[in-house]
C-alpha positions in Angstrom: 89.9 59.2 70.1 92.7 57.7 68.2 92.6 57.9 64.5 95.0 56.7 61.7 96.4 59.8 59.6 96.6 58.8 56.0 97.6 62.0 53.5 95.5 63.0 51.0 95.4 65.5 48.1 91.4 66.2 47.2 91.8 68.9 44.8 93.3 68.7 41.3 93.5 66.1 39.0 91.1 65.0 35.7 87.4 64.7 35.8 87.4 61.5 35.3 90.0 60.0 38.1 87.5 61.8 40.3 84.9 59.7 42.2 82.0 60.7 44.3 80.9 59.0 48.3 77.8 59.6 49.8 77.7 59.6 53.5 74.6 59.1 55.3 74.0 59.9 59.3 71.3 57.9 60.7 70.0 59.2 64.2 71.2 61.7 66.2 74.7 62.3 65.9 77.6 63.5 62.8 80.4 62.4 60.9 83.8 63.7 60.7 85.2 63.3 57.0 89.3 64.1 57.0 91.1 63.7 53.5 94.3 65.6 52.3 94.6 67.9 55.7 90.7 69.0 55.1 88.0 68.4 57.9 84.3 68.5 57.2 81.5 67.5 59.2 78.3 65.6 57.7 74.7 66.1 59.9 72.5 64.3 57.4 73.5 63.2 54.0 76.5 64.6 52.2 78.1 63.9 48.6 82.3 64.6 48.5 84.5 63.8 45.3 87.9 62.9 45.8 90.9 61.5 44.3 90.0 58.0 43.0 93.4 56.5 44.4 92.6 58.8 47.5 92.0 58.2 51.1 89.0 58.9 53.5 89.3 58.5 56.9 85.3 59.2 58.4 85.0 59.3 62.6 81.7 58.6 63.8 80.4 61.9 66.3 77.9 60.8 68.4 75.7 63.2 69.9 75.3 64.2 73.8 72.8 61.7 75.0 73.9 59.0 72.0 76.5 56.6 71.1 77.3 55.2 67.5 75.4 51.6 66.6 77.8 50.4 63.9 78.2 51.4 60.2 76.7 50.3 57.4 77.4 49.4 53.9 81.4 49.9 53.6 82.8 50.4 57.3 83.5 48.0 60.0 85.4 49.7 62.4 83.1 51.0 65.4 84.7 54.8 66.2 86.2 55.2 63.1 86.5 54.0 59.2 89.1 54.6 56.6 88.1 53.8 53.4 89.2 54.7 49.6 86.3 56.0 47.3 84.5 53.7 44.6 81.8 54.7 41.9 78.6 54.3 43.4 79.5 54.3 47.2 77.4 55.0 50.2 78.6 54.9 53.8 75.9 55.2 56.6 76.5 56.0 60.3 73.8 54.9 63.0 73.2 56.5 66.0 70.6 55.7 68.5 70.2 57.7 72.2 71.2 56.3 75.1 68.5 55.1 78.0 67.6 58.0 80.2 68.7 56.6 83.5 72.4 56.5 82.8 74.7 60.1 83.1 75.0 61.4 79.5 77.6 63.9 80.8 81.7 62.5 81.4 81.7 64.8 84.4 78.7 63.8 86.3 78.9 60.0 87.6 75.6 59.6 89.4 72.9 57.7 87.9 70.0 59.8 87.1 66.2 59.0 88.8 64.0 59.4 86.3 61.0 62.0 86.4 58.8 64.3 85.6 58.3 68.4 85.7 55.1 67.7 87.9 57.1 65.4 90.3 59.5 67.1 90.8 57.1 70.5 91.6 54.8 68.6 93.4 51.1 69.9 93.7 51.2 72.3 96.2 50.8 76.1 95.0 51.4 79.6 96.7 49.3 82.0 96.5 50.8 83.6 93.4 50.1 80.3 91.9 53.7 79.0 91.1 54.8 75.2 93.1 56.2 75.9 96.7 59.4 74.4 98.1 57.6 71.9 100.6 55.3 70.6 98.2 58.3 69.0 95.7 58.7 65.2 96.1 62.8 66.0 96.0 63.2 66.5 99.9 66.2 67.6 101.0 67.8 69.0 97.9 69.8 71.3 97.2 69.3 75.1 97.9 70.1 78.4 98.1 73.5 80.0 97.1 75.9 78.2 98.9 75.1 75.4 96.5 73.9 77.6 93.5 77.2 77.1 91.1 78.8 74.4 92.7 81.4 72.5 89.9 80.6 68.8 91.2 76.7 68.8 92.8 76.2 65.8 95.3 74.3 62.5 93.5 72.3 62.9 96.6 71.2 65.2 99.6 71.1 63.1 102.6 69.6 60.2 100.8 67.2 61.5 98.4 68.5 61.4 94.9 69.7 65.1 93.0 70.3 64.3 89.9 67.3 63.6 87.8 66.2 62.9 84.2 63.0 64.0 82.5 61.8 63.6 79.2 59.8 65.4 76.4 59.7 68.7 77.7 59.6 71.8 75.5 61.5 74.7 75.9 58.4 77.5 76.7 60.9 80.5 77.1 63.5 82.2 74.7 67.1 81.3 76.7 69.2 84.1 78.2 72.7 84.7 79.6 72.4 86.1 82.9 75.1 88.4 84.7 77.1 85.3 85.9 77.3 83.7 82.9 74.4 81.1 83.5 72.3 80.0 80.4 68.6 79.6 81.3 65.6 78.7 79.8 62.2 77.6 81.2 60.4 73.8 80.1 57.3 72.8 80.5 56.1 69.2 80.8 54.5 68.0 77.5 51.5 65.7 77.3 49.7 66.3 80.4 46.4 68.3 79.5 45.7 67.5 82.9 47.6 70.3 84.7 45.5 73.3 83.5 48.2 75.6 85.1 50.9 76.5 82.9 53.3 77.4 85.9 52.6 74.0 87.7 54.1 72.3 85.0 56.6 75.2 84.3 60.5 75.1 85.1 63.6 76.7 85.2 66.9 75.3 83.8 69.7 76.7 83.7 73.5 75.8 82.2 75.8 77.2 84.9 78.8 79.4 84.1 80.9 77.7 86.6 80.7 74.5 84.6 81.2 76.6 81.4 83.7 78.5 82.2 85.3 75.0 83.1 84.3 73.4 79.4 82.3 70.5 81.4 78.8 72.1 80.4 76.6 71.0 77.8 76.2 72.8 74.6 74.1 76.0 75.3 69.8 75.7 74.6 68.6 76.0 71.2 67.3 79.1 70.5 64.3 78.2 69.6 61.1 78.1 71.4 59.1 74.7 71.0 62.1 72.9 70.6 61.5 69.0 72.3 64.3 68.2 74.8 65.6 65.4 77.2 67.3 66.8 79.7 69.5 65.3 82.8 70.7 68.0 85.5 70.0 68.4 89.7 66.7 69.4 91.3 67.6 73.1 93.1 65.5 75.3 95.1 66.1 79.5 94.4 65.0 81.3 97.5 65.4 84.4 95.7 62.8 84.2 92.4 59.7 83.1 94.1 57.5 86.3 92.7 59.1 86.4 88.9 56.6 85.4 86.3 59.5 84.3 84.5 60.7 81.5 87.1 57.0 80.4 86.7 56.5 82.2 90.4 58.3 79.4 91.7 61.9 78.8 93.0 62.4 74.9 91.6 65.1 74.8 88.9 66.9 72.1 87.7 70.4 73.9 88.1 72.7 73.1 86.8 71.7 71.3 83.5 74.4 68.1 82.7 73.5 67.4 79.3 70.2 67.8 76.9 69.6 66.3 74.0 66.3 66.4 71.4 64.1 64.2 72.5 63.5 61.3 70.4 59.6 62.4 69.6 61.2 64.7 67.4 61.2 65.4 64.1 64.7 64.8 62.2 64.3 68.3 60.4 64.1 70.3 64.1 66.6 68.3 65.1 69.2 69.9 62.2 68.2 73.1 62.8 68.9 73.2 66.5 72.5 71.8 66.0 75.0 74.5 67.4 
């Protein structure tokens, strides 16, 4: 993102050639505020004196999942504003989330289909009561290790979509690392009293440590159990967790995750505490 450098001393200087901006963030997203070689980031709303001859150069940070509407009140500039500081000043940035059936993620250019927990299990159980593999509506897809950490996942498997969108789905297990560096959680499909079985609505995701390792992943889960997510990523079958409790005694996963972002039905306050 290119920005215009302008020099600034903050500290110093009498009370009164000090003034004080308010900056307001609107949605899901942050701004950047850069004066006199300092950085700070702004989540919600945030009040900075500076210099009254001073100057404040804010860049708008939207969110995974988001983009940047405009500013209001003071900025006209779309990615970034510079801006000297009056008495009495408030700056607002908007933010509003992108549709779910377009790729959140720079490194994954298919177009997501967009789905449900219980689609994508189907409603055919085993007998230990998790969702089998024939039973998912996503046939072919991918499976098994040879495809388990792959860097750039196919948009499709021989004509049926892999990459998928759901929405509103709450994370219903505490995240762990595993031994190769993957970052799983499990979600369960919100809103659908219907299903009275937890597991048939019940899924693993997991951030791989291939993409990770290659800074292309998504920011790690919250850790924080009831959190409400939106989550993008491609439908994968593990042959080899079919009898955990933990993977919902099921081998669907969406692995791995491409981006996640809170889900819109939630409330502004969880949304700041699950920032990373």
């Amino acid at each position: 993102m290119a920005l215009l450098a302008v020099p600034l001393a903050m500290g110093g200087g009498l009370p009164y050639l000090r003034v004080s901006i308010v900056v307001v963030v609107r949605g899901d997203g942050a701004v950047r505020i850069s004066a006199g070689g300092r950085t700070r980031i702004c989540r919600s709303r945030c009040v900075w004196r500076f210099r009254r001859a001073s100057t404040v150069r804010l860049t708008a940070l939207p969110a995974m999942g988001s983009r940047l509407v405009g500013w209001q009140r003071g900025c006209s500039a779309r990615a970034s504003c510079t801006i000297r500081p009056i008495v009495g000043r408030t700056i607002a940035a908007r933010f509003t989330h992108l549709p779910l059936d377009v790729s959140w993620s720079a490194h994954v250019p298919c177009r997501p289909v967009v789905t449900t927990l219980p689609e994508i299990l189907g409603s055919e159980q085993n007998e230990r009561g998790g969702a089998t593999e024939s039973g998912g509506w996503f046939q072919p897809h991918l499976r098994g290790p040879p495809q388990q950490h792959l860097l750039d996942p196919p948009c499709a498997v021989d004509g049926t979509p892999a990459f998928v969108a759901v929405e509103g789905v709450v994370v219903s297990k505490e995240p762990t690392r595993s031994a190769d560096g993957d970052d799983s959680a499990n979600l369960t499909q919100a809103g659908r009293p219907d299903i009275t079985s937890a597991d048939m609505k019940t899924i693993r995701v997991e951030i791989d440590g291939t993409w990770i390792a290659a800074g292309v992943a998504p920011p790690l889960w919250p850790r924080r159990v009831g959190a409400k997510l939106d989550v993008q990523g491609f439908v994968f079958w593990d042959p080899g967790h079919v009898d955990s409790a933990g993977h919902a005694y099921s081998g669907w996963e969406i692995h791995p995750v491409a981006a996640w972002r809170i889900s819109s039905a939630s409330a502004a306050s969880v949304r700041e505490k699950l920032r990373p």
